[in-house]
C-alpha positions in Angstrom: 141.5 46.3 149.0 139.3 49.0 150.2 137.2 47.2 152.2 139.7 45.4 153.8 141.4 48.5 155.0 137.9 49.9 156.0 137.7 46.9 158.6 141.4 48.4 160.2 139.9 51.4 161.4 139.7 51.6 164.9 135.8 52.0 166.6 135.9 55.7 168.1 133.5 53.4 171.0 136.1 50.7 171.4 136.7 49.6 175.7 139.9 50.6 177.2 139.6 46.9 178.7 139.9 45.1 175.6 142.2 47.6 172.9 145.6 46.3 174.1 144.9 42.6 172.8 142.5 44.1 170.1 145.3 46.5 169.6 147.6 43.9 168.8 145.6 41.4 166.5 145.2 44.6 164.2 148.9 46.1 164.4 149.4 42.6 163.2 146.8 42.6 160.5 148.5 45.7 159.2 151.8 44.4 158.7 149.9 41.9 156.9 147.8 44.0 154.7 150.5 46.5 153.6 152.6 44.1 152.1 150.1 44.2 149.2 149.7 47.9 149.1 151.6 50.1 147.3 153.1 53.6 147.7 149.7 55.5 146.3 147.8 53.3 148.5 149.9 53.8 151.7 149.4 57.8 151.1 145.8 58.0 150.7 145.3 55.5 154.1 148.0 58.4 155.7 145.2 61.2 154.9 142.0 58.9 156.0 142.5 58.2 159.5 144.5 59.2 161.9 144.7 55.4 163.7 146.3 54.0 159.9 148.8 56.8 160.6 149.6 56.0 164.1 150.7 52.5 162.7 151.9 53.1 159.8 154.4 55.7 160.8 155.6 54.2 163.7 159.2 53.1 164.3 158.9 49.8 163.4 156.8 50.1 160.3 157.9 53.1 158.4 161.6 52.4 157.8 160.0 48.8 156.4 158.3 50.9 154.0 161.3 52.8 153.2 163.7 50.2 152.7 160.8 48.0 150.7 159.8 51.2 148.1 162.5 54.1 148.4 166.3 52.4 149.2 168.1 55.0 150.8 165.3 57.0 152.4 165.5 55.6 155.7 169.5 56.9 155.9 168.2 59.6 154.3 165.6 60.6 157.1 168.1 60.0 159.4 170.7 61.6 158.7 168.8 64.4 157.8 166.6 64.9 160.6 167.6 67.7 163.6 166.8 67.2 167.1 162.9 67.1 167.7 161.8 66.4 164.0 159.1 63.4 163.8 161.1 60.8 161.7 157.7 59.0 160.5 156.1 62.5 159.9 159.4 63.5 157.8 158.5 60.0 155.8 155.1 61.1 155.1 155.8 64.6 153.4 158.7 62.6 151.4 156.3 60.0 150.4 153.5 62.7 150.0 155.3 65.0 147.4 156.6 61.8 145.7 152.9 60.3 145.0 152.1 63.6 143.5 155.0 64.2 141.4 155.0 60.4 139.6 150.9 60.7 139.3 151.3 64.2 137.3 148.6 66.2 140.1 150.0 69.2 140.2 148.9 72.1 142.1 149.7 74.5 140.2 151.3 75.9 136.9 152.9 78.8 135.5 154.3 79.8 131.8 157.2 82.2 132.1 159.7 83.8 130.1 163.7 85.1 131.4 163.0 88.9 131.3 164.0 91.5 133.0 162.7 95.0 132.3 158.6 93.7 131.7 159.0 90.7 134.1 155.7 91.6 136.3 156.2 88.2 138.2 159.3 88.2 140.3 160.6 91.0 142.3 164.4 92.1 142.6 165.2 92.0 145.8 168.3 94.3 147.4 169.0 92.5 150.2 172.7 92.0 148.8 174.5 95.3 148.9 176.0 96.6 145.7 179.3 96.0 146.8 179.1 92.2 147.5 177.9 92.4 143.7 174.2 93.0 144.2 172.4 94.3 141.4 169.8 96.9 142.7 169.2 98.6 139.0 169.2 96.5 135.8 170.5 100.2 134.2 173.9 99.9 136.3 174.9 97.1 134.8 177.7 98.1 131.8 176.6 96.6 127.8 173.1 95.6 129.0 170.4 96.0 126.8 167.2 96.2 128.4 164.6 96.0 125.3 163.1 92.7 124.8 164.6 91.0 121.7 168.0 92.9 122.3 169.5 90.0 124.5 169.4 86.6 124.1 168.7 84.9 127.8 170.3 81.4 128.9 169.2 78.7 131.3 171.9 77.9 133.0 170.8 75.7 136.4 168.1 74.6 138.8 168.2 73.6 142.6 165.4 73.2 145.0 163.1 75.6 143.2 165.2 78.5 142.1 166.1 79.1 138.2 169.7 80.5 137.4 170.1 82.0 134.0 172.3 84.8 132.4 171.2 87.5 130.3 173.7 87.3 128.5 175.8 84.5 128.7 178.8 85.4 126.4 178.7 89.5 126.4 177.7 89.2 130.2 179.1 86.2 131.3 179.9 87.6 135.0 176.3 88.4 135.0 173.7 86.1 136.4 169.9 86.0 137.8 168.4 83.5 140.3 164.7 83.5 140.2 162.8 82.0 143.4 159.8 80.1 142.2 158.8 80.1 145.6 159.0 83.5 147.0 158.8 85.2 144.2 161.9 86.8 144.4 164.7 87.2 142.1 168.1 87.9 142.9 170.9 89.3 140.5 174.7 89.6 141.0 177.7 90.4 139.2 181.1 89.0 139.6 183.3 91.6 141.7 186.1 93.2 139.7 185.2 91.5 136.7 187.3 93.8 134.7 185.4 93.2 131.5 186.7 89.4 130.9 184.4 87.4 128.8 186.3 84.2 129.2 186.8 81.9 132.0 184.3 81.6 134.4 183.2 78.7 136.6 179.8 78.4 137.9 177.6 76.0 140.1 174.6 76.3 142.2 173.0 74.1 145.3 170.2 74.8 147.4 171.8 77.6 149.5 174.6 79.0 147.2 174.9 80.4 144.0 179.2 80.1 142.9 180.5 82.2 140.1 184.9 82.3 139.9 187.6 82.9 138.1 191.9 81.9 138.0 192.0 81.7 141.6 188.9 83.3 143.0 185.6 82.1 143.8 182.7 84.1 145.4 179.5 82.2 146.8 176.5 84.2 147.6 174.5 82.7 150.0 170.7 82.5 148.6 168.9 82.4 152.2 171.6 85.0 154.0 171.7 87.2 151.4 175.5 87.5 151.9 178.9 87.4 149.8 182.1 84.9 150.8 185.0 85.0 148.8 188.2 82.9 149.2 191.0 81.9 146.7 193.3 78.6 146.4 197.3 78.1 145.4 196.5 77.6 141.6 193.6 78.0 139.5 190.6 75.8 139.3 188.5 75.0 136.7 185.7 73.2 138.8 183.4 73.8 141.5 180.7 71.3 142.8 178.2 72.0 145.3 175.3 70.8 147.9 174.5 73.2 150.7 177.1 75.4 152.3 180.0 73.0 151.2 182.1 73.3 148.0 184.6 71.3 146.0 187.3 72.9 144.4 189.0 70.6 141.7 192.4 73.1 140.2 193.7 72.8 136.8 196.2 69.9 138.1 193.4 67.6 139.8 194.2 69.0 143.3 191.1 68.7 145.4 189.9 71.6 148.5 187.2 71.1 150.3 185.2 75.0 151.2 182.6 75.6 153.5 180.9 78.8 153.2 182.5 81.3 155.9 185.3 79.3 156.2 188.6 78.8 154.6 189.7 76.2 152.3 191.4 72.8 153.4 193.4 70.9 150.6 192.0 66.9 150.3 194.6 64.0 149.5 193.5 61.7 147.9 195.9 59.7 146.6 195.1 56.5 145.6 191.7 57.2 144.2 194.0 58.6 140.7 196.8 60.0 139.7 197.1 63.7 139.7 197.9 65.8 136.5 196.7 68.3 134.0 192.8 68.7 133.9 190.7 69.2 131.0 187.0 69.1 130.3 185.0 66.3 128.9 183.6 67.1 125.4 180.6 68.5 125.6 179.5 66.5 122.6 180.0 63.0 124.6 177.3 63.5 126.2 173.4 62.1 125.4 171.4 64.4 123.8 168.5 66.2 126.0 171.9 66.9 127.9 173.7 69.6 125.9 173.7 72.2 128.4 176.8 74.1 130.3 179.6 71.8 131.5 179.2 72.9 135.6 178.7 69.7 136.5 180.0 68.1 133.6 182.9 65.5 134.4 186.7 66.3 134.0 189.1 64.5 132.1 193.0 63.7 132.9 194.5 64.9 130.1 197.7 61.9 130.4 195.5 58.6 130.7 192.5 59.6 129.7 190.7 58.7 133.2 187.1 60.7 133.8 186.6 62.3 136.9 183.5 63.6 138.5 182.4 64.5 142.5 179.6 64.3 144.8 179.2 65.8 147.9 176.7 64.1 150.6 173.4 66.4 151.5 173.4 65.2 154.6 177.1 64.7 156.3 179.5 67.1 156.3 182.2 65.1 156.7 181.9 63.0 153.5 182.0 63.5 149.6 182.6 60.7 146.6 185.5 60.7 144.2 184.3 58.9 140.9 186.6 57.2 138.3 185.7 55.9 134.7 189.2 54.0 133.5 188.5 53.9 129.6 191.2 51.4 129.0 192.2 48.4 128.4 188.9 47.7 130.0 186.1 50.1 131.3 186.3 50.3 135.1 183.8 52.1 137.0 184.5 53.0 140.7 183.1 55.1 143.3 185.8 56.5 146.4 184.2 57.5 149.8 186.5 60.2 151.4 185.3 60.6 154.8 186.5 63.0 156.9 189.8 63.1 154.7 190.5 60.5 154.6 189.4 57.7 151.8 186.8 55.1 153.4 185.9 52.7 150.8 186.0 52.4 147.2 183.0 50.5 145.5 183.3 49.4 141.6 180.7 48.6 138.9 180.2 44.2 139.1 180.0 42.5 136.0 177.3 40.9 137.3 175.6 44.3 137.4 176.6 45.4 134.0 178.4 42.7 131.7 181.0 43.4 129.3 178.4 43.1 126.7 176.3 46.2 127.8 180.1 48.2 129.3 182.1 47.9 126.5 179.7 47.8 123.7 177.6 51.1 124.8 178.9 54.2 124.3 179.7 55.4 127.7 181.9 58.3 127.1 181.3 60.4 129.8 180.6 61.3 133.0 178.4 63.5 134.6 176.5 63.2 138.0 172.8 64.4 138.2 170.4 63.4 140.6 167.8 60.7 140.1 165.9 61.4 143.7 166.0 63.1 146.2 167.4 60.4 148.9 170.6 59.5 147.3 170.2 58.8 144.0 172.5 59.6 141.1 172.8 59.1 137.9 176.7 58.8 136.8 176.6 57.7 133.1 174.4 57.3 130.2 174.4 56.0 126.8 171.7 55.2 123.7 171.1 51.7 122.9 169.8 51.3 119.3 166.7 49.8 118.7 168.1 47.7 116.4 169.4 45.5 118.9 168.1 43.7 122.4 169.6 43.8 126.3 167.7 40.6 126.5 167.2 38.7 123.5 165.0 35.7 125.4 162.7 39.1 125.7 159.4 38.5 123.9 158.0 41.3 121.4 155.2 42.7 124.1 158.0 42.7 126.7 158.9 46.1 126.1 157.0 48.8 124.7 157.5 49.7 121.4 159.1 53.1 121.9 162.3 52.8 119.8 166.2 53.3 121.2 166.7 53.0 124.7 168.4 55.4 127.2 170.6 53.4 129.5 171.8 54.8 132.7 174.6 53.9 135.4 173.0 54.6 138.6 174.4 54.7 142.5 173.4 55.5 145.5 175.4 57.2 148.3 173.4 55.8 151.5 172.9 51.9 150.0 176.2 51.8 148.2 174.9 50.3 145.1 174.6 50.2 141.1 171.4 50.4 139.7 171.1 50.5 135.1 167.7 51.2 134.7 166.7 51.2 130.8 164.0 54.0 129.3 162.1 54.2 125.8 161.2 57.2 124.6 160.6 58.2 121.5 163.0 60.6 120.4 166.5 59.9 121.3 166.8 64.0 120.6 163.7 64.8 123.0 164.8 66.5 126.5 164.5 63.9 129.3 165.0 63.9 133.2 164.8 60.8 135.0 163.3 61.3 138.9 162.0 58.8 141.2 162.3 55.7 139.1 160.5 57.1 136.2 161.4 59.5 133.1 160.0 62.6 132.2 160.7 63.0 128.3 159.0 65.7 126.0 157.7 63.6 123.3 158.6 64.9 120.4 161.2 67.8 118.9 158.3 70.1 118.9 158.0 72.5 121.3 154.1 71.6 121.4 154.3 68.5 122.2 153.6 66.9 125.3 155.6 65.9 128.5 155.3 61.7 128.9 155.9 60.2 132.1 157.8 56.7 131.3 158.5 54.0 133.8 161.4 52.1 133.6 162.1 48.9 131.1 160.5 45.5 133.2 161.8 43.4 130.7 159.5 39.9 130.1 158.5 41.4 134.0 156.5 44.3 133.0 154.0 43.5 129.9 151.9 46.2 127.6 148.7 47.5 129.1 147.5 48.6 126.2 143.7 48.6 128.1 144.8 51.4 130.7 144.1 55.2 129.8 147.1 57.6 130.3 145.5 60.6 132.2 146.6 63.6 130.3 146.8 67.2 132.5 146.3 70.2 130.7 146.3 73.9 131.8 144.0 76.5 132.3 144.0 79.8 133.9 143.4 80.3 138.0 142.6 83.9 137.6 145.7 84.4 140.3 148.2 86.9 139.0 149.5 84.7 135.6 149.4 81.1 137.6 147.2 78.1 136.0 145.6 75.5 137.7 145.2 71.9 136.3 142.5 70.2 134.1 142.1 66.8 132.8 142.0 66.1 129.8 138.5 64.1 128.9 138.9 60.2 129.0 139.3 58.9 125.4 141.9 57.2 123.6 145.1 59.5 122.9 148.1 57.2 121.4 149.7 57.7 124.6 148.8 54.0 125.9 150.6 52.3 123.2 154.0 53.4 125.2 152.9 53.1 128.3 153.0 56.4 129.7 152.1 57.2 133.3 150.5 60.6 132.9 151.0 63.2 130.2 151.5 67.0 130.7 150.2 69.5 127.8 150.7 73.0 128.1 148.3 75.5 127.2 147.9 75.2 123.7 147.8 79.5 123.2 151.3 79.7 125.5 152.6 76.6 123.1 151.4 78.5 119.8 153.3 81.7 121.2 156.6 79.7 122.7 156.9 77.8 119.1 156.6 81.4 117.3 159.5 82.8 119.4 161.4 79.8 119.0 161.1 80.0 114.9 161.6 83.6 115.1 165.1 83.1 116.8 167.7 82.0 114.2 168.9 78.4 115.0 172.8 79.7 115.2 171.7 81.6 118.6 172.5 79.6 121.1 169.5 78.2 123.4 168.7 75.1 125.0 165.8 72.9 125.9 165.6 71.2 129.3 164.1 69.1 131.7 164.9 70.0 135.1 163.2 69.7 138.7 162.8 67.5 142.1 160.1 66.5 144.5 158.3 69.9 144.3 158.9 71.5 140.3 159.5 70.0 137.3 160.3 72.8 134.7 160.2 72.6 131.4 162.8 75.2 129.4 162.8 75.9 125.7 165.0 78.5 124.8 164.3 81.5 127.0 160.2 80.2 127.2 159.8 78.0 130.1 156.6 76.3 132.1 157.2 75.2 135.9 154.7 72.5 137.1 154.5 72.8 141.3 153.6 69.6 142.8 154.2 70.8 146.7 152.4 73.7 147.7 151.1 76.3 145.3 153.1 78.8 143.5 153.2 81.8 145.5 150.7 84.9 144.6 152.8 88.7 145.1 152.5 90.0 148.3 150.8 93.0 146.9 148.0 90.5 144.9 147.7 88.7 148.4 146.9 92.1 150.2 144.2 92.8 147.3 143.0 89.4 147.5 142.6 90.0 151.5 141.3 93.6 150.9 138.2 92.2 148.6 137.5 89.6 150.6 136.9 91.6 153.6 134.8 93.9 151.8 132.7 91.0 151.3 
């Protein structure tokens, strides 16, 4: 294959007489060649020469790409892009970050705890004035002990590269800290006139707002403006979704308002899509464990039929949001309802052809709960665990799958393509945390909190046989000498057990930061409440066990401090 795309390069010595018909035979041998390539291959050519990328992210072969690899990116791209942007060059950062992130090369690596007296990494900023509930000193904040051990932290959410967690998430529960993993800031706020209550609260974050509220009011701090917006609706709510600087507000009798940050509230019919009444929460114990984590995007329930609810605005048109409906009974009915501008569009249900009754109604599919599964589109909407006792396909052989146990079956969609996808993972702990991203799941492999992060493709069925010949690469960490940030190390090439199931890549921490997380975590009585996660996107994938996490950057590098960059300059110009 290399050689083949060695003979594509263009002579720097080449006539101007003969390159348009020249031109041509090899824009044609192109389209030829890269219908055996695959995404890995694609980005390397992108970085060797500039001709491959003249092609190759042209307008008439880089939405091919898109549509063949990634469905949705093209409308993604699109309908993302402002005026001037470079739609192929827009492809190649997407397609870029994604090569890294399902091959495991990260750039860098940093283990971290949720402090906030001795945290020497991020700095609290004071851009947000006390009075829009900025927190300038962690000693004017009422009840807060500052000594390590004296509060018990919680992870609460993560969007595009920023941590949310409380301090103390049932003393404090108007309190709450956003972390920048890329700037290096952290940003903390408490809820305006909180008046003490410790019950009550709603929260959610996207990538420019973080939303704490309460009864009838809800305040959104913007997390790039630095600046405080407050409205109210008619009753109280007891949901808020978000994706930018638009909110949905869903009120304690399934009345939907649609916010956008500076703006007032507009109220959203949307009759048809179910019948309005009292609201209540799905359990939080119907969901899959590795998901056990606080309800803020966590489905809703109508309390007189039984009907789940959940929301999903679009990331890249204002104008449009998804209402989705899981009937329970008489027969499981799965539908998706595309408002725009109001108005309801379309309404697209789960096939049978997609998912028979034998996979619906036999799996536990109890709840519903969005999270994304990419970052052009994808969602996942449902999950359940399918015993390993029993087979999706029994005409399946024994090699057909790897040997990895019960299966986690998901109910996929995509906003741009309008379709269902059920992709099937093994793994080997059904109790292990687990995020699925870009066709492939991230799962820590055991309960311990040493044990390694496995990168799982998807079930091929009789498709997709073992390779039990292939080596997993396994990335460790080691330290950069930069101000607490690792870099990465392979592992030496030898035979680890991780081939038997097929792995992609495996992550390992640094054994001395796992020895010290696992201490802390068996120092902390099991009745405390603490969570272990797997969370991230195109550029982190974090890692959170209790108030012990490790981020893994596969974009650019994890910022240094602007005062270790000034040193950094300083020595070297002393050189």
């Amino acid at each position: 294959m290399k050689s083949l795309l060695t003979q594509l390069r263009h002579p720097g010595s080449a006539r101007a007489s003969s390159s348009s018909s020249r031109g041509m035979k090899l824009d044609i041998m192109h389209v030829l060649i890269i219908a055996y390539l695959e995404p890995k291959d694609i980005d390397a050519g992108l970085s060797a020469c500039r001709y491959w990328r003249s092609v190759w992210l042209s307008d008439e072969i880089w939405p091919k790409l898109a549509r063949r690899w990634f469905p949705g990116l093209e409308n993604h791209i699109r309908n993302s892009a402002t005026g001037g942007q470079d739609l192929g060059e827009m492809f190649r950062n997407i397609l870029h970050k994604i090569q890294r992130r399902m091959s495991g090369r990260f750039a860098s690596a940093l283990h971290h705890q949720m402090c906030l007296g001795s945290d020497r990494f991020f700095t609290l900023s004071k851009d947000v004035s006390e009075r829009e509930g900025g927190v300038h000193c962690y000693d004017d904040v009422d009840d807060l002990e500052l000594d390590d051990g004296t509060y018990f932290p919680r992870f609460m959410m993560y969007n595009n590269g920023r941590i949310a967690w409380w301090p103390e998430a049932y003393v404090l529960p108007y309190f709450a800290v956003v972390d920048d993993l890329r700037t290096r800031k952290r940003r903390a706020y408490i809820f305006p006139n909180h008046r003490g209550e410790k019950q009550g609260f709603k929260t959610a974050m996207s990538g420019k707002l973080l939303l704490m509220g309460r009864g009838r009011t809800l305040h959104a701090w913007h997390l790039e403006l630095d600046r405080l917006h407050s409205t109210r609706v008619p009753e109280e709510f007891v949901r808020c979704i978000a994706e930018g600087e638009t909110v949905l507000i869903v009120t304690k009798n399934a009345e939907l308002f649609i916010w956008r940050f500076d703006r007032e509230p507009e109220h959203i019919d949307v009759t048809g899509c179910y019948i309005k009444g009292p609201l209540g929460t799905s359990h939080i114990y119907d969901f899959t464990p590795g998901q056990l984590v606080s309800s803020h995007n966590a489905g809703s329930r109508l309390v007189q039929n039984g009907m789940l609810l959940d929301f999903i605005i679009s990331p890249t048109e204002d104008n449009v949001f998804f209402v989705i409906t899981l009937t329970p009974a008489p027969k499981k009915q799965l539908r998706v309802h595309e408002i725009r501008n109001g108005v309801p569009a379309e309404t697209y249900s789960l096939d049978r052809s997609t998912c028979p009754d034998s996979t619906m109604e036999t799996l536990d599919f109890t709840n519903l709960r969005w999270e994304k599964v990419d970052s052009y589109g994808g969602y996942c909407l449902m999950q359940a665990i399918f015993p390993a006792a029993q087979s999706l396909n029994p005409a399946a052989h024994e090699t057909a799958c790897y040997p990895m146990g019960d299966s986690l079956i998901s109910v996929c969609f995509n906003i741009y393509t309008k379709s269902f996808t059920i992709p099937h993972y093994h793994h080997s702990s059904h109790r292990s945390a687990c995020q699925i991203w870009n066709d492939r799941i991230a799962a820590t492999d055991t309960d311990n909190a040493l044990g390694p992060i496995l990168s799982l493709p998807p079930c091929g069925g009789t498709e997709r046989p073992c390779d039990k010949s292939r080596l997993t690469p396994v990335y460790t960490t080691i330290p950069s000498g930069r101000g607490g940030l690792c870099r990465r190390r392979r592992v030496s090439s030898e035979k680890n057990g991780f081939e038997s199931v097929g792995a992609d890549f495996a992550l390992d921490s640094n054994p001395q930061y796992d020895r010290a997380s696992a201490e802390n975590a068996n120092a902390v009585s099991s009745l405390v409440s603490g969570v272990k996660r797997l969370v991230g996107d195109d550029d982190f994938l974090v890692l959170i066990i209790r108030q012990s996490y490790t981020v893994w950057s596969f974009g650019n590098e994890i910022a240094e401090k602007p005062l270790e960059r000034g040193r950094k300059s300083w020595r070297n110009l002393i050189r």
